[in-house]
N, CA, C and O atoms as a GROMACS GRO file, in nm:
protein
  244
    1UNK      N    1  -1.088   1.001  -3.244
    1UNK     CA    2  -1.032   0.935  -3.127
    1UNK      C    3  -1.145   0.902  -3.029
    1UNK      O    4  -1.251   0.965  -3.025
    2UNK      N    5  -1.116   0.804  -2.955
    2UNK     CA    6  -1.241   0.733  -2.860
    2UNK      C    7  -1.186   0.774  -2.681
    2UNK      O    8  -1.119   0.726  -2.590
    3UNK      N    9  -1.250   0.867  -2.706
    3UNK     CA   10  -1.213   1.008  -2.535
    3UNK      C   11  -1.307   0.925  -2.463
    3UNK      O   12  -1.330   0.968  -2.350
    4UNK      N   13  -1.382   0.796  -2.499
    4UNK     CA   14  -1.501   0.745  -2.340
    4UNK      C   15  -1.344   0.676  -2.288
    4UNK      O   16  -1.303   0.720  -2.180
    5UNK      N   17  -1.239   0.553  -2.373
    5UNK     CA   18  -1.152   0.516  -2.302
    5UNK      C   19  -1.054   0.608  -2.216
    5UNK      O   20  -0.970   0.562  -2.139
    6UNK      N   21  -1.075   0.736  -2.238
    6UNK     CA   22  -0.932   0.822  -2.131
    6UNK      C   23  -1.001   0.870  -1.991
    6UNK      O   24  -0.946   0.901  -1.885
    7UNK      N   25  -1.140   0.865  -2.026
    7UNK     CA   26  -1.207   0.864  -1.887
    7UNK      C   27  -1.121   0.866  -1.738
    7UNK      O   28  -1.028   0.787  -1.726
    8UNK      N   29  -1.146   0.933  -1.656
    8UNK     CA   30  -1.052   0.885  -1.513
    8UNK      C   31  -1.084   0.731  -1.463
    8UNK      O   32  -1.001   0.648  -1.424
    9UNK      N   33  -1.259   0.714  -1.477
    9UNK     CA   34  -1.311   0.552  -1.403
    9UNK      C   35  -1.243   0.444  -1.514
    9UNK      O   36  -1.230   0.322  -1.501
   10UNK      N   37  -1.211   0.519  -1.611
   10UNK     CA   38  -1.155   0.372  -1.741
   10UNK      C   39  -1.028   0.341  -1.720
   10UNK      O   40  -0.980   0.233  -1.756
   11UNK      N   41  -0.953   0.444  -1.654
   11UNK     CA   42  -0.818   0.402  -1.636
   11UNK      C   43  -0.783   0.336  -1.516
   11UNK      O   44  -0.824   0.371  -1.406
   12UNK      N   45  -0.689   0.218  -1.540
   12UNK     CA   46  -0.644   0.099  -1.479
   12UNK      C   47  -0.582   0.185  -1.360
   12UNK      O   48  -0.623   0.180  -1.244
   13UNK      N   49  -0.458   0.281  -1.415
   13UNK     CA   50  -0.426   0.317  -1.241
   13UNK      C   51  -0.505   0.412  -1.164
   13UNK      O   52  -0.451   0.454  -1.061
   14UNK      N   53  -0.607   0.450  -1.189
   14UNK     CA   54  -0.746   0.474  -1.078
   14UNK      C   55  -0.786   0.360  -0.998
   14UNK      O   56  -0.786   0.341  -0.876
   15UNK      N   57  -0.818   0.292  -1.093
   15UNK     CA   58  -0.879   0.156  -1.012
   15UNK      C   59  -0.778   0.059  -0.952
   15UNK      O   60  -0.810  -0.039  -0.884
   16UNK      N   61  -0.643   0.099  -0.986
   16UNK     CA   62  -0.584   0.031  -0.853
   16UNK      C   63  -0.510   0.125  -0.750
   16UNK      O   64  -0.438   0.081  -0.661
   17UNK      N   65  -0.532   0.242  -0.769
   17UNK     CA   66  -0.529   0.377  -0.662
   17UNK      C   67  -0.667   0.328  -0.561
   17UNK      O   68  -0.666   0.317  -0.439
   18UNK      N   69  -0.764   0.306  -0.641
   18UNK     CA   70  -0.881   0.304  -0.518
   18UNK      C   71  -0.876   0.204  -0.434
   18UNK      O   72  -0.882   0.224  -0.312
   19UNK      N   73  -0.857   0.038  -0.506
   19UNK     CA   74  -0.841  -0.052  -0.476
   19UNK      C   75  -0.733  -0.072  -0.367
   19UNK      O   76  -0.752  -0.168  -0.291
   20UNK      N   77  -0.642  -0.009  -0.351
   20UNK     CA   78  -0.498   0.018  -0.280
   20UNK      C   79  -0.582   0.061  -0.157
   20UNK      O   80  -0.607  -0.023  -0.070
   21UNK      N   81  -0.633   0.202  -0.146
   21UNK     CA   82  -0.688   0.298  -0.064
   21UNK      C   83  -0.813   0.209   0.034
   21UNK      O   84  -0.833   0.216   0.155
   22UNK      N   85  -0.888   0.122  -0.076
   22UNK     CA   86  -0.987   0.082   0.034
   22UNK      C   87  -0.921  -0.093   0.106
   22UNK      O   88  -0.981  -0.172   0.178
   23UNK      N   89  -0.783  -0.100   0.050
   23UNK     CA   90  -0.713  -0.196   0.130
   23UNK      C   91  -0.653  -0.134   0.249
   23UNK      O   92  -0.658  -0.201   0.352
   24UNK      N   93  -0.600  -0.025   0.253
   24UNK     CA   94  -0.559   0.042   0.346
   24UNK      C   95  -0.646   0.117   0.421
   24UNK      O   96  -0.602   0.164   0.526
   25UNK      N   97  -0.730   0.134   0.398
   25UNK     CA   98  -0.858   0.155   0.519
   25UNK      C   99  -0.901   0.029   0.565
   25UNK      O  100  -0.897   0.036   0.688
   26UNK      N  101  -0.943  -0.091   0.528
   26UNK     CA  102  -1.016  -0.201   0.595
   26UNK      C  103  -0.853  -0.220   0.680
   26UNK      O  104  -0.882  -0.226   0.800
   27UNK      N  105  -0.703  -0.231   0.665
   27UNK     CA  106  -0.654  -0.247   0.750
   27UNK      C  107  -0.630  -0.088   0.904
   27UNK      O  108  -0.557  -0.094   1.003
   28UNK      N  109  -0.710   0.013   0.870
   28UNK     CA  110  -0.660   0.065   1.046
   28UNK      C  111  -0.687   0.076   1.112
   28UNK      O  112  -0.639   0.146   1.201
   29UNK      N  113  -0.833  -0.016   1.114
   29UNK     CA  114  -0.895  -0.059   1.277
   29UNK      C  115  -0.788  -0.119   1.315
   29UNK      O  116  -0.765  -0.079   1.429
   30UNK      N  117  -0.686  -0.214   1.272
   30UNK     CA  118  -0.633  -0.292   1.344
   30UNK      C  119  -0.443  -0.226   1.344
   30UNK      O  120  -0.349  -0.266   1.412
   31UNK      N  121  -0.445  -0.175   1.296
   31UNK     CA  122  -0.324  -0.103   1.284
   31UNK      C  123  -0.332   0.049   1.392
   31UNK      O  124  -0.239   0.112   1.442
   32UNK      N  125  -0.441   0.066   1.399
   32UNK     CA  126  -0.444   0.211   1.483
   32UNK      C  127  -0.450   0.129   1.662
   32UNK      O  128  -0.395   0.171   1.764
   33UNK      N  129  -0.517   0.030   1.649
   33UNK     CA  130  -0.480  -0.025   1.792
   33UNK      C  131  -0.320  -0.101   1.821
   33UNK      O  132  -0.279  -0.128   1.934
   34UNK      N  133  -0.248  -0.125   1.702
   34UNK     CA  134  -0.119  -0.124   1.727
   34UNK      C  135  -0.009   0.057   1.768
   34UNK      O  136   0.090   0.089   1.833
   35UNK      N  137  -0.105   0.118   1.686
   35UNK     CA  138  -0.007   0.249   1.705
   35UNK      C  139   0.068   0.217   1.596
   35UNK      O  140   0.172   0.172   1.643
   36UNK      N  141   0.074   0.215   1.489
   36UNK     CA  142   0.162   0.203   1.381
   36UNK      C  143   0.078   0.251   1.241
   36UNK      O  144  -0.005   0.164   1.213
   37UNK      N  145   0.078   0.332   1.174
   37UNK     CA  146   0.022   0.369   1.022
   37UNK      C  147   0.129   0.241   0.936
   37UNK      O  148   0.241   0.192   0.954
   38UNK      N  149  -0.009   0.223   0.818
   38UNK     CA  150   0.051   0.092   0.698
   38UNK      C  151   0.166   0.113   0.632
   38UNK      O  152   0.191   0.033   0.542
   39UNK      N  153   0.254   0.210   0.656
   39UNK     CA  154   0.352   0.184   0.588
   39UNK      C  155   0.481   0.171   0.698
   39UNK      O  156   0.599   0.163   0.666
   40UNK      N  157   0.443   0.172   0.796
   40UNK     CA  158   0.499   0.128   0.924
   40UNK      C  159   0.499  -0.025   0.912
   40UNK      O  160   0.601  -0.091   0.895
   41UNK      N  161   0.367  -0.077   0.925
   41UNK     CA  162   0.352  -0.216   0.893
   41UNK      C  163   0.389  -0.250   0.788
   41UNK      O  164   0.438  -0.358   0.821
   42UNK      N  165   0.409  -0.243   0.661
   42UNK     CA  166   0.510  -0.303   0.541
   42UNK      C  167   0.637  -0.323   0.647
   42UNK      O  168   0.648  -0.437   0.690
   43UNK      N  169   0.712  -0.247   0.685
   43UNK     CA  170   0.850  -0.202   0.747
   43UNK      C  171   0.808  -0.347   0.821
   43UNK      O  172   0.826  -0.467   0.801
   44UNK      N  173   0.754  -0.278   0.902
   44UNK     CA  174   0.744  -0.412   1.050
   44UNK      C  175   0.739  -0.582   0.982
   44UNK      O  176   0.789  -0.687   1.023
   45UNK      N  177   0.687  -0.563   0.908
   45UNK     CA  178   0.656  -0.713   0.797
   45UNK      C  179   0.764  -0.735   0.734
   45UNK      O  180   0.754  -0.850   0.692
   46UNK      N  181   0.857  -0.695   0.704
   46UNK     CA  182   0.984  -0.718   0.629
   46UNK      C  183   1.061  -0.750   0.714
   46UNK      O  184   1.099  -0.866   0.699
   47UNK      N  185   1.109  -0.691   0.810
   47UNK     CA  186   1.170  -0.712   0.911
   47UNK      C  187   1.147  -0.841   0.980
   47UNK      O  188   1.243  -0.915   1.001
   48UNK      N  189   1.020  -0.875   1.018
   48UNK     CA  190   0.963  -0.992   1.076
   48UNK      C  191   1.032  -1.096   0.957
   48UNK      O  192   1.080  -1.197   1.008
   49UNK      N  193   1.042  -1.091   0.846
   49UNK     CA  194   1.060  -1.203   0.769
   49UNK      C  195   1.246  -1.228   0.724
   49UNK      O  196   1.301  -1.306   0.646
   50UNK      N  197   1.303  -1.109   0.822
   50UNK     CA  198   1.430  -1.154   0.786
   50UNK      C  199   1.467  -1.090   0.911
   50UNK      O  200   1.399  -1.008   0.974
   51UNK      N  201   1.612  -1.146   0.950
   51UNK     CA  202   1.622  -1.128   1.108
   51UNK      C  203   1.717  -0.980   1.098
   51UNK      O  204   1.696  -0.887   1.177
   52UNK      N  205   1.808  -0.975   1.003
   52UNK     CA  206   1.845  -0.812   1.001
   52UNK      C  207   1.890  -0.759   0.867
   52UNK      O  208   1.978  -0.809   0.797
   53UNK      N  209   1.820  -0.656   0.841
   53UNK     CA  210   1.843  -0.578   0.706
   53UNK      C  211   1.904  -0.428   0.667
   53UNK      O  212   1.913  -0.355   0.767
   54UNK      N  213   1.925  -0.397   0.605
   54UNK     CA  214   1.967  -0.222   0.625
   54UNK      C  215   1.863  -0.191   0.578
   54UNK      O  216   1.773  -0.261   0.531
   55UNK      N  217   1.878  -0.014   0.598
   55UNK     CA  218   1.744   0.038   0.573
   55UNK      C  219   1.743   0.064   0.407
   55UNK      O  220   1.634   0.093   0.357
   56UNK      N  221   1.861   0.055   0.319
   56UNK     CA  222   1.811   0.064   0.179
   56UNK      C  223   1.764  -0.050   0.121
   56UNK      O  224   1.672  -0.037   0.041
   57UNK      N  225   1.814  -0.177   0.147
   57UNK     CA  226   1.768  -0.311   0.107
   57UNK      C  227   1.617  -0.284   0.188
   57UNK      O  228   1.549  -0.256   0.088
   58UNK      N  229   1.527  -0.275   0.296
   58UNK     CA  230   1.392  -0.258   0.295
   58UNK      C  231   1.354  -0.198   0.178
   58UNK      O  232   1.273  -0.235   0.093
   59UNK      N  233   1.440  -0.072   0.188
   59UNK     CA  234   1.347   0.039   0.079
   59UNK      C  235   1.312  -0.052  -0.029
   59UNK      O  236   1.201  -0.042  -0.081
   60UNK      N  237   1.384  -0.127  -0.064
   60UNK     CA  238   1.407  -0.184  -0.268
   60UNK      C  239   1.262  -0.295  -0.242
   60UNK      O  240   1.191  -0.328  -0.336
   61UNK      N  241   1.240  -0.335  -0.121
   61UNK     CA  242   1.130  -0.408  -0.112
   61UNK      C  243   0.970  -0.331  -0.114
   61UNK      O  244   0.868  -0.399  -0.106
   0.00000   0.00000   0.00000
């Protein structure tokens, strides 16, 4: 069996765990001067794009 592919850096959901992580850091300079953490802002962004929702229809988004 070829153990270099099971590697942690070879696997795809690492690299979009990191990729995720350093998207969500370049956004909280600008999110920490709102007062809101990014998953606040998803919320706030959904909302903005529809005028009223319940809170399980957000969730499914």
């Amino acid at each position: 069996m070829d153990y270099e592919k099971l590697k942690l850096d070879k696997q795809l959901c690492f690299r979009l765990y990191a990729a995720s992580r350093l998207i969500t850091q370049a956004y909280r300079p600008y999110l920490d001067k709102l007062g809101v953490t990014y998953p606040q802002y998803l919320v706030l962004m959904v909302l903005w794009e529809t005028d009223e929702l319940p809170v399980n229809d957000i969730a499914k988004r």
